[in-house]
C-alpha positions as CSV (number, residue, x, y, z in Angstrom):
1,X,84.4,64.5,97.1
2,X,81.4,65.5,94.8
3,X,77.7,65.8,95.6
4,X,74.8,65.2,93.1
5,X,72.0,67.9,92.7
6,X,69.5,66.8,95.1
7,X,65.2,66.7,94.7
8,X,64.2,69.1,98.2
9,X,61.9,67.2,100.0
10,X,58.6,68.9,100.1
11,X,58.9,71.0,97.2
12,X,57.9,69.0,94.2
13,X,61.1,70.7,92.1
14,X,64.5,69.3,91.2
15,X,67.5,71.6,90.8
16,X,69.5,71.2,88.0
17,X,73.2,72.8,87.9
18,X,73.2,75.7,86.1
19,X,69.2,76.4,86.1
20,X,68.0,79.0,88.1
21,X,64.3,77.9,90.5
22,X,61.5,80.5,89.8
23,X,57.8,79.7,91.2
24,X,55.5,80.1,88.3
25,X,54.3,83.9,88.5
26,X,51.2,83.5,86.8
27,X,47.6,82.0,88.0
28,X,46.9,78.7,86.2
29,X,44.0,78.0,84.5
30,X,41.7,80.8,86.0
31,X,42.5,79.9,89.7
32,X,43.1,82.9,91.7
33,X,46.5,82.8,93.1
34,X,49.4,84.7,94.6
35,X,52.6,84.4,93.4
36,X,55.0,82.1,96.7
37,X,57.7,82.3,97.8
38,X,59.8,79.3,99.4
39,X,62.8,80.0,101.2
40,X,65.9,77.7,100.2
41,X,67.5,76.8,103.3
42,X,70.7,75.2,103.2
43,X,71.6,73.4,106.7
44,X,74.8,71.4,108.1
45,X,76.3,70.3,111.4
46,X,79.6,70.9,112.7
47,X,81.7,69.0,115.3
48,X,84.9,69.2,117.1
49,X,87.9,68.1,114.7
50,X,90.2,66.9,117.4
51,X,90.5,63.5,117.8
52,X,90.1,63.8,121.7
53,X,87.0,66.3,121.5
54,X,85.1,63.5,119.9
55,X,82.6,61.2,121.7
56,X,80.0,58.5,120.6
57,X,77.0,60.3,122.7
58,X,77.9,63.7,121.2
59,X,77.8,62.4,118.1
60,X,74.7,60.7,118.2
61,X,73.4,63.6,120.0
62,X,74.4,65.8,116.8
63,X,72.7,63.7,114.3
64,X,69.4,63.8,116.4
65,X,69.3,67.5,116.3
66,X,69.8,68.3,112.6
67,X,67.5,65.5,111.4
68,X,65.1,66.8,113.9
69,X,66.0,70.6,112.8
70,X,66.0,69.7,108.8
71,X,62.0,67.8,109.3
72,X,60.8,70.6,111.2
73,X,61.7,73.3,109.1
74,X,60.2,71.4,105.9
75,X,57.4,70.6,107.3
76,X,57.2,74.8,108.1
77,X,57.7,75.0,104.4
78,X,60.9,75.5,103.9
79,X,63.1,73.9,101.2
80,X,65.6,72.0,102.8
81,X,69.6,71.8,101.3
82,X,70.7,69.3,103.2
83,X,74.1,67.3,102.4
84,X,74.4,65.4,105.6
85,X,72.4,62.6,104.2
86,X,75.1,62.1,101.2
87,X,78.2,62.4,103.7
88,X,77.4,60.6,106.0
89,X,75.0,57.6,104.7
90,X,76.8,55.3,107.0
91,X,78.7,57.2,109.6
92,X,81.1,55.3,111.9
93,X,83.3,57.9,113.5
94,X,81.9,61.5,113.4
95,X,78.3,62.8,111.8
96,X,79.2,66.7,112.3
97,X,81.6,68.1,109.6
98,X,85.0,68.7,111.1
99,X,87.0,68.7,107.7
100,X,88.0,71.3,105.3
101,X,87.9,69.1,102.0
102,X,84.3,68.5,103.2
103,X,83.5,72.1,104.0
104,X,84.4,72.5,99.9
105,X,81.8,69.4,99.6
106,X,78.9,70.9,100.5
107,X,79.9,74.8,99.2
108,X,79.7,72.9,96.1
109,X,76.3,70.9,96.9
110,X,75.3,74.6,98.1
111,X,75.8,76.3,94.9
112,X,74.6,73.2,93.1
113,X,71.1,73.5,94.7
114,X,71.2,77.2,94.8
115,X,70.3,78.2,98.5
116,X,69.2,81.7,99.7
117,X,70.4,81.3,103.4
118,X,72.5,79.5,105.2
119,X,72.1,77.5,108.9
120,X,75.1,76.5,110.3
121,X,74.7,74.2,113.8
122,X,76.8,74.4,116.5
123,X,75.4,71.7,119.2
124,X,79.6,71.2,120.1
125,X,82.7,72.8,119.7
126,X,84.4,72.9,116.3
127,X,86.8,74.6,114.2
128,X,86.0,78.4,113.9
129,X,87.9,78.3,110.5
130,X,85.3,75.8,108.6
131,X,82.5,78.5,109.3
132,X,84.2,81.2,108.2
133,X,84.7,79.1,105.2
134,X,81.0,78.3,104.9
135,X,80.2,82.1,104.7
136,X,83.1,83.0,103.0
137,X,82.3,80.6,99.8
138,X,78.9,80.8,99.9
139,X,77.9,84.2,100.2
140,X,74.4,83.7,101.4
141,X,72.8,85.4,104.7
142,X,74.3,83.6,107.7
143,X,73.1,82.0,110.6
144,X,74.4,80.3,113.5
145,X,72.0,78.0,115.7
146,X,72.7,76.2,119.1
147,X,70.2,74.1,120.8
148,X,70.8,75.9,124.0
149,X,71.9,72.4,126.1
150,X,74.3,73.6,128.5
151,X,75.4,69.5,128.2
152,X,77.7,70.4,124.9
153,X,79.3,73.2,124.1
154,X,77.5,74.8,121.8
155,X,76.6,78.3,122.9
156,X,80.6,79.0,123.8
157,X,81.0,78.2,120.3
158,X,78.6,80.3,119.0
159,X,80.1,83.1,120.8
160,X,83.4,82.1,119.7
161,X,82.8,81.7,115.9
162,X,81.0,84.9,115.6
163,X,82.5,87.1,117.5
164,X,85.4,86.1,114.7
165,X,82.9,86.9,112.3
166,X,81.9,90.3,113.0
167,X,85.6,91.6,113.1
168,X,85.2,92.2,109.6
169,X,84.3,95.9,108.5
170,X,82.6,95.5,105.6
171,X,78.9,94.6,105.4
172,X,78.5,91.2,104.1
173,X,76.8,88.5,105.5
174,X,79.5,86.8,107.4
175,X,79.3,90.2,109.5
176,X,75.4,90.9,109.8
177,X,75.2,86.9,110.8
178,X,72.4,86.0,113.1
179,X,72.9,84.2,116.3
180,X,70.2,81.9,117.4
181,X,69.8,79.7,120.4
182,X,66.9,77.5,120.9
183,X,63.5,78.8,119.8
184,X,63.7,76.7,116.0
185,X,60.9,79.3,115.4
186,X,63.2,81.9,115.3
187,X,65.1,80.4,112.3
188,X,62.2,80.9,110.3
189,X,61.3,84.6,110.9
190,X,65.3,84.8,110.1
191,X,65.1,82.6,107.1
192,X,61.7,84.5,105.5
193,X,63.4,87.9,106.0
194,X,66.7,87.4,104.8
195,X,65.6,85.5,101.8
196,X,63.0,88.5,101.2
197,X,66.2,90.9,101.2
198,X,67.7,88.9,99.1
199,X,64.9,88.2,96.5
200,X,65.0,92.4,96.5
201,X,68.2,93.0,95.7
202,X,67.5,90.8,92.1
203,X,64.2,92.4,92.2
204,X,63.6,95.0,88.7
205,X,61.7,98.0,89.0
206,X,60.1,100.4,86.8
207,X,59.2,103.9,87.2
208,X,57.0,106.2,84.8
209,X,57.9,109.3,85.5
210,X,60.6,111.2,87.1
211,X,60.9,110.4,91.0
212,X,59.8,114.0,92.2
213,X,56.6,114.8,92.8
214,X,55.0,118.4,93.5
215,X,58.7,119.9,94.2
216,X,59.1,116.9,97.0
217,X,62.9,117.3,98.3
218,X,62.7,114.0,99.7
219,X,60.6,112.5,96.3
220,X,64.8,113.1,95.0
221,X,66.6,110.1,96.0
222,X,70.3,109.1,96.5
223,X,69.0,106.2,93.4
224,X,72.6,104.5,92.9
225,X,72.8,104.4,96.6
226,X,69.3,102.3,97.1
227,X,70.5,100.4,94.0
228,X,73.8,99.2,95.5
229,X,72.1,98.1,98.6
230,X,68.3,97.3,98.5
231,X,67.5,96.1,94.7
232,X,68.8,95.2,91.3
233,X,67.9,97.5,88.6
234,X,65.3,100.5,88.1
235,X,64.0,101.1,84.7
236,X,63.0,104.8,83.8
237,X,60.3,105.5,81.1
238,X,58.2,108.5,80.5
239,X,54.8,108.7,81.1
240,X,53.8,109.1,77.1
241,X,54.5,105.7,76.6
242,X,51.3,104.8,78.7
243,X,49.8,107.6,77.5
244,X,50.8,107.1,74.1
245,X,49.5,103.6,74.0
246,X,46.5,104.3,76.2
247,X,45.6,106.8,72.8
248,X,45.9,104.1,70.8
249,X,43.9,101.7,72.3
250,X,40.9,104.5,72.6
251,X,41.3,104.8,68.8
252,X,41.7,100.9,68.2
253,X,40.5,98.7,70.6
254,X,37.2,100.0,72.0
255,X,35.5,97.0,72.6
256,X,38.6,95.8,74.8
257,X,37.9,99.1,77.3
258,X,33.9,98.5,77.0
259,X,34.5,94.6,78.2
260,X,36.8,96.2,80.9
261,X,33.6,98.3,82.4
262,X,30.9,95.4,81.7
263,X,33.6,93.1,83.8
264,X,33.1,95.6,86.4
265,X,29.3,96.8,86.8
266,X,28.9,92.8,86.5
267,X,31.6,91.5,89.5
268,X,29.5,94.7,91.8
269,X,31.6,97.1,91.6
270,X,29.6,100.2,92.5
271,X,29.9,102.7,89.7
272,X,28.4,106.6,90.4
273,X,28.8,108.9,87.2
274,X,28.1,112.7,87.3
275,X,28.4,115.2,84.9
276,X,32.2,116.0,85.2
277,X,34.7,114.3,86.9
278,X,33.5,110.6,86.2
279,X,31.7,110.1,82.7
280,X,31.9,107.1,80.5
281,X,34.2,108.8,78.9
282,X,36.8,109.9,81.2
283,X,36.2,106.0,83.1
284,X,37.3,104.9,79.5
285,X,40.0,106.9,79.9
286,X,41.5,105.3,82.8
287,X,40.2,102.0,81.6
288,X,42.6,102.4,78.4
289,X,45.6,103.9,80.8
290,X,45.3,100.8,83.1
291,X,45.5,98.5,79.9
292,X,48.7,100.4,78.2
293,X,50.5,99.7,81.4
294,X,49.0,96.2,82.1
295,X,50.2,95.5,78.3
296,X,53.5,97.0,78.8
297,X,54.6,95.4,81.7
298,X,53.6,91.7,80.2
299,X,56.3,92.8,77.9
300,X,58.6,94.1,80.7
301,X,58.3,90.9,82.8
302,X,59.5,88.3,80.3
303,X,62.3,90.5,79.2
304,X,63.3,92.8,82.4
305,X,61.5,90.4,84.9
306,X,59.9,93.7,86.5
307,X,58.1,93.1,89.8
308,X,57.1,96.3,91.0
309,X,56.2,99.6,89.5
310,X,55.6,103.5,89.7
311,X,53.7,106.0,87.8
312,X,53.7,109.5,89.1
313,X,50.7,110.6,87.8
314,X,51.0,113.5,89.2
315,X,50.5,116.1,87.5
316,X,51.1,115.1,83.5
317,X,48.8,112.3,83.4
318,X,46.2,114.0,85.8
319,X,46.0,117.3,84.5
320,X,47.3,117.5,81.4
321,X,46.4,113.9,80.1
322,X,43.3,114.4,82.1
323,X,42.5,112.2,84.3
324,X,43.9,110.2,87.2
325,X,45.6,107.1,86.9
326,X,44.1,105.3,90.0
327,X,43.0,101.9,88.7
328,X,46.7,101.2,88.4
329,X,47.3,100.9,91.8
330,X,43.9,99.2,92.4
331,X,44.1,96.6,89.8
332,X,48.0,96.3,88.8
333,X,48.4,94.5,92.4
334,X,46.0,91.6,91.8
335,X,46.3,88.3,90.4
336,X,43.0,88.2,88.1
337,X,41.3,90.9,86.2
338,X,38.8,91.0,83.7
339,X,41.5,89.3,81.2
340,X,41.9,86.8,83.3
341,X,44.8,85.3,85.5
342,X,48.1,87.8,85.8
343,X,50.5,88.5,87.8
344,X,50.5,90.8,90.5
345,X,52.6,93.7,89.9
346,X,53.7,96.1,93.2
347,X,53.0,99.3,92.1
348,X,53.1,102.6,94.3
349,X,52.1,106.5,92.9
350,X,54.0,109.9,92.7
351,X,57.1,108.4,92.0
352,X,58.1,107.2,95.2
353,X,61.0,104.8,95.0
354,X,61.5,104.6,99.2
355,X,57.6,103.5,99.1
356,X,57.9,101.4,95.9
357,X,61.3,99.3,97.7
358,X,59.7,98.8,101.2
359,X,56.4,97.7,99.3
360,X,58.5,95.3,97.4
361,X,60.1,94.1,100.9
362,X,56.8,93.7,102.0
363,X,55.6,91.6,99.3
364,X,58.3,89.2,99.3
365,X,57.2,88.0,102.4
366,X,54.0,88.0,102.3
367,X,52.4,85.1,100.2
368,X,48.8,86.1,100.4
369,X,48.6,89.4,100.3
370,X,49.1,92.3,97.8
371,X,51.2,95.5,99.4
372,X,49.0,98.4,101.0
373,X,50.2,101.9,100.0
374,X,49.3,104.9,101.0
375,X,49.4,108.6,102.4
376,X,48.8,109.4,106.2
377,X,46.3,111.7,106.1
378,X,45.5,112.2,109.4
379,X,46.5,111.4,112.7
380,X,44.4,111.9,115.9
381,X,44.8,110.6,120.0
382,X,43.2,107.2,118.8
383,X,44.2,106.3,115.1
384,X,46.5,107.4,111.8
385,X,44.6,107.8,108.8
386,X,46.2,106.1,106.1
387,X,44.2,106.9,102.3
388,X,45.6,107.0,99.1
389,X,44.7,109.6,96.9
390,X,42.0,107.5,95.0
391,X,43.7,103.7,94.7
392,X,44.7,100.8,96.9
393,X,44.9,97.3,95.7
394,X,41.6,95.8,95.0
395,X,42.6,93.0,97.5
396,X,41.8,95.5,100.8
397,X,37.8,95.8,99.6
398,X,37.6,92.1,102.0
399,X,41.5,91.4,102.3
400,X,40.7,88.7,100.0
401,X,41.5,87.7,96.2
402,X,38.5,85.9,95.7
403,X,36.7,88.2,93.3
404,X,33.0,87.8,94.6
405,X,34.1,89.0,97.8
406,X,36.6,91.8,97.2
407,X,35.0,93.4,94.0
408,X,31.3,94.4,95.6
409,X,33.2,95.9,98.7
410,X,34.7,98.7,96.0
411,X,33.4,101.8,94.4
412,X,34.2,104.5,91.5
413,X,33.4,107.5,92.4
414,X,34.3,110.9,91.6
415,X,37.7,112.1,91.8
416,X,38.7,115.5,93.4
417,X,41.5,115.6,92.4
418,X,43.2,116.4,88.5
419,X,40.6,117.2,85.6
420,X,38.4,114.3,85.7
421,X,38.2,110.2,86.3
422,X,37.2,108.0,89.2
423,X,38.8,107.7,92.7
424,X,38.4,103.7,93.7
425,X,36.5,103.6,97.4
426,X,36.9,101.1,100.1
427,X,37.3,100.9,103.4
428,X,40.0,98.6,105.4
429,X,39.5,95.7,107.3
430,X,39.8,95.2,111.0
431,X,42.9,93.4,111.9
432,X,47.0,93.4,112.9
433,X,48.8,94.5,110.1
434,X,52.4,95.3,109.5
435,X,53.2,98.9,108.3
436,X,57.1,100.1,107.2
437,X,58.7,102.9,105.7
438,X,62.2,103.1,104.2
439,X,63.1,106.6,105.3
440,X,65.9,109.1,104.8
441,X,67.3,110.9,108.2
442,X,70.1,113.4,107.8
443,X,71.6,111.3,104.6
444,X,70.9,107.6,106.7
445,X,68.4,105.5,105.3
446,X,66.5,104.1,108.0
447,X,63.3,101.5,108.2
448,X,60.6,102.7,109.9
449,X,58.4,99.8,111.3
450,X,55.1,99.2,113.4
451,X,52.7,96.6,113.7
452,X,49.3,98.2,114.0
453,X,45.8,97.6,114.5
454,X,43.5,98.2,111.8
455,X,39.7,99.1,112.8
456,X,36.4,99.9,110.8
457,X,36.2,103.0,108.9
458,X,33.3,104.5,110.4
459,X,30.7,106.6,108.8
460,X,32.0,109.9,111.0
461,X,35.2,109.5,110.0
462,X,35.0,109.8,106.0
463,X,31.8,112.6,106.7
464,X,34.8,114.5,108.8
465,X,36.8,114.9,105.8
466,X,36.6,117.7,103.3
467,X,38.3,116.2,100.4
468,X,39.1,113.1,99.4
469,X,36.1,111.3,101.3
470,X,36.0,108.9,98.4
471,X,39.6,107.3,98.8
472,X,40.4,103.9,100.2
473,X,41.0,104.4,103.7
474,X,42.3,102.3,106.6
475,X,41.8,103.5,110.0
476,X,45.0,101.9,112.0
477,X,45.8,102.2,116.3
478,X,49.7,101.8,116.7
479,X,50.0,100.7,120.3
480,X,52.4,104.1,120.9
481,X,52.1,107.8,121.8
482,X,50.7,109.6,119.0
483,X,53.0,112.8,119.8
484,X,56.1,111.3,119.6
485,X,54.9,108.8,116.5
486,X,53.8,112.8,114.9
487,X,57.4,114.0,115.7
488,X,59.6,110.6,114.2
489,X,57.5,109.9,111.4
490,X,59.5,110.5,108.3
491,X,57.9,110.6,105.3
492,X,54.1,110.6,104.3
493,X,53.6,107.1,102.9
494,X,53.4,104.0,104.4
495,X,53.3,100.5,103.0
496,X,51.4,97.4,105.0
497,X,50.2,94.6,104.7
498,X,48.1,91.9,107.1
499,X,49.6,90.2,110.0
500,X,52.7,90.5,112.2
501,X,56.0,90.1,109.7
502,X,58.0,92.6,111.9
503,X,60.6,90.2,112.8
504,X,61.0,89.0,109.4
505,X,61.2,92.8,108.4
506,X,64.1,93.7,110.9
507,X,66.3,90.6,110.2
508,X,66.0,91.7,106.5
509,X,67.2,95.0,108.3
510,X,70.5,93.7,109.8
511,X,71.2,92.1,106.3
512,X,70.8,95.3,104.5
513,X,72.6,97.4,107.3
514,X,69.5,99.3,107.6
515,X,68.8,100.7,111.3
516,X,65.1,100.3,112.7
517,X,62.8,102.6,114.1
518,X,59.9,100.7,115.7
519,X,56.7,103.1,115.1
520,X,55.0,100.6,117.5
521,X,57.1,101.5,120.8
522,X,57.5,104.4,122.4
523,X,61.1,103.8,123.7
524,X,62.3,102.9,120.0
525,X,60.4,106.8,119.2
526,X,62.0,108.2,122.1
527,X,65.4,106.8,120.8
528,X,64.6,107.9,117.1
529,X,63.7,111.5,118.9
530,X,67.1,111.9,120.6
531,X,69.4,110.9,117.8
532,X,67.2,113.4,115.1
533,X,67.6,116.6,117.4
534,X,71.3,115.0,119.0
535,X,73.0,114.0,116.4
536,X,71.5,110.9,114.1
């Protein structure tokens, strides 16, 4: 039995064998876009292979719910696999799948069409060996969903089935399967954060500059460990070839970095010189730095497909190069510059590889947004206060891309840190927003996660500081007590972005065998608290 590649409904693409579907990167002629991701869900219906566990009103009842399931989740903006329509185009005895020769039908109409995920349904009782099967052949995250009608048997099945999944010991998907029962929201929190997990682990990065950062112990990571579990490939180049490049350009291309700086002063960016730190010429400076790696990771994207980035800055490039390398951070991780369209490139400072992966997590489930990163720089009974030191995306001057709203909101200013350049001001936006942090506890990598609420930055609380009072800064409540989120936290950087994608983080999680430490309750912190100091 052979199925033909299918178009998904609701997509606008058509699979061929062979070809692998990549949403265009880029912004199209000058619109300001983010680069989407659509989760390709493949779905299909099992029922009982016993000629006496079969009945007309089950049936019927079977092919109700998964064309039901199948429209709902497309019209939720999922792309829909979906072989039922091709077997059984004019059922007579049985719509579910109940046969093994079919099973290998659609594992081959699955890997035709090229699914991320996996949705088995279990509305009756079937054959526990044609889902193992399923996840066996296919190799995609897992899940199993009854409607929860007590009428069929479809929850004992559930049970059945997976407890015969997770006998396995190894960590694969037929083991970190997913059970879900009713809610058809649930399937796509599931769907968004296991396809996220597995976008990461093809997912290139690139870091300029070693990993450590100011004699850091925890800046030195376990790198082929991460690699085998959380991404595909990390690229390592020195920071001279920015620098290198950035020289170059200087000596070359002046009128380039001069258009750069009108693009600027004319979009209202607020631009405040003095005499030392921030000149023309050192703002040239980080102009031409920005440029070299904006022009070296064009390069890197066609032929490494890099997505995110690092650059440790820290201190070759801000002390000896001479000035700071902030408007990477600002500018790297928006779709338009003064160039034009581009794509928006994750990129995280100091070398941090734990920040750079769970900002890279982040981003692959968030479809309007750029990735917050940043240092906790303070933490008080009321708030944490999150600032980098002198760049955030561009995007958090309004939480917007459109440039006539997020540009005026930001400001160059002088940098107090390294021998000269500009530190990139703006101040957060009220609003929920999801903050996570791949940590490392006693050798176990961990995710740290809390959904938080982000207020105004008040005048008092940047004329408080003594240093850094011109960094982006985002004032954020977690919902928890701020001793024992002081005692768990575990490391200094967080990564966030807007709205609640919690679940959609933790199922990502269970895929990845990661453990979660909820930042956002205090009986998760409590939890985290006893197994530090008891034995993690």
């Amino acid at each position: 039995m052979t199925l033909q590649p299918t178009r998904i409904i609701g997509t606008g693409c058509t699979l061929e064998r062979g070809t692998r579907w990549v949403l265009p990167v880029r912004a199209l002629s000058g619109e300001q876009t983010m680069q989407r991701r659509i989760p390709r869900i493949g779905l299909v219906a099992l029922t009982d292979p016993r000629e006496t566990g079969r009945s007309d009103a089950c049936e019927r009842y079977i092919s109700r719910q998964h064309n039901a399931l199948a429209e709902f989740l497309r019209n939720s903006g999922m792309a829909v696999v979906d072989p039922m329509p091709e077997l059984r185009k004019a059922w007579t005895d049985t719509y579910g799948i109940n046969r093994m020769r079919e099973i290998e039908a659609c594992v081959n109409y699955f890997a035709t069409n090229l699914i991320e995920c996996l949705v088995v349904e279990c509305y009756h009782w079937s054959d526990p060996a044609l889902v193992a099967a399923l996840a066996r052949r296919t190799g995609v995250p897992l899940a199993l969903y009854t409607d929860g009608d007590a009428s069929w048997d479809g929850t004992g099945f559930v049970v059945a089935v997976s407890a015969v999944l997770r006998e396995g010991t190894d960590l694969t998907p037929a083991t970190t399967h997913c059970r879900l029962r009713g809610a058809k929201e649930e399937i796509l929190a599931w769907a968004r954060g296991v396809t996220a997990y597995t976008a990461l682990r093809r997912a290139h990065l690139l870091l300029w500059g070693s990993e450590r950062r100011l004699h850091c112990d925890p800046a030195r990571e376990d790198e082929v460990t991460l690699k085998d579990r959380l991404f595909g490939e990390c690229l390592h180049e020195d920071q001279l070839v920015l620098t290198q490049a950035a020289e170059a350009l200087l000596a070359r291309e002046p009128k380039r970095i001069e258009s750069m700086v009108t693009w600027l002063k004319k979009q209202g960016v607020n631009i405040r010189y003095d005499t030392a730190m921030l000149t023309p010429q050192t703002l040239a400076r980080q102009v031409a730095l920005y440029l070299a790696a904006r022009d070296r990771l064009a390069q890197l994207e066609q032929a490494e497909g890099v997505v995110g980035c690092s650059i440790k800055c820290q201190c070759e490039i801000s002390e000896v190069w001479g000035v700071t390398a902030c408007l990477l951070p600002t500018f790297l991780p928006f779709p338009r510059d003064a160039y034009g369209p581009k794509s928006d490139i994750t990129t995280v400072c100091k070398g941090d590889l734990r920040g750079l992966v769970t900002s890279l997590l982040l981003r692959q489930l968030s479809n309007e947004h750029p990735v917050l990163f940043g240092a906790v720089r303070g933490m008080t009974e009321s708030y944490v206060l999150i600032g980098n030191c002198g760049g955030a995306s561009a995007y958090y001057g309004a939480n917007s891309i459109d440039l006539a709203k997020a540009m005026p909101r930001l400001a160059l200013r002088p940098q107090c840190l390294g021998r000269g350049g500009a530190a990139v001001e703006l101040s957060g936006r009220p609003g929920p927003m999801t903050f996570a942090r791949l940590a490392r506890v006693r050798g176990r990598y961990v995710m740290q996660l809390g959904l938080g609420e982000c207020q105004s930055v008040r005048k008092e609380v940047r004329e408080r500081l003594r240093f850094g009072t011109d960094w982006p800064l985002h004032v954020v409540k977690f919902p928890s007590d701020s001793k024992l989120l002081f005692d768990v936290l575990a490391g200094d950087h967080l990564s966030g972005v807007p709205g609640d994608v919690t679940a959609e983080v933790t199922h990502a999680c269970r895929e990845a065998g990661l453990a979660v430490v909820r930042l956002d309750r205090d009986d998760s912190l409590r939890q985290a608290q006893e197994a530090l100091f008891g034995g993690f």
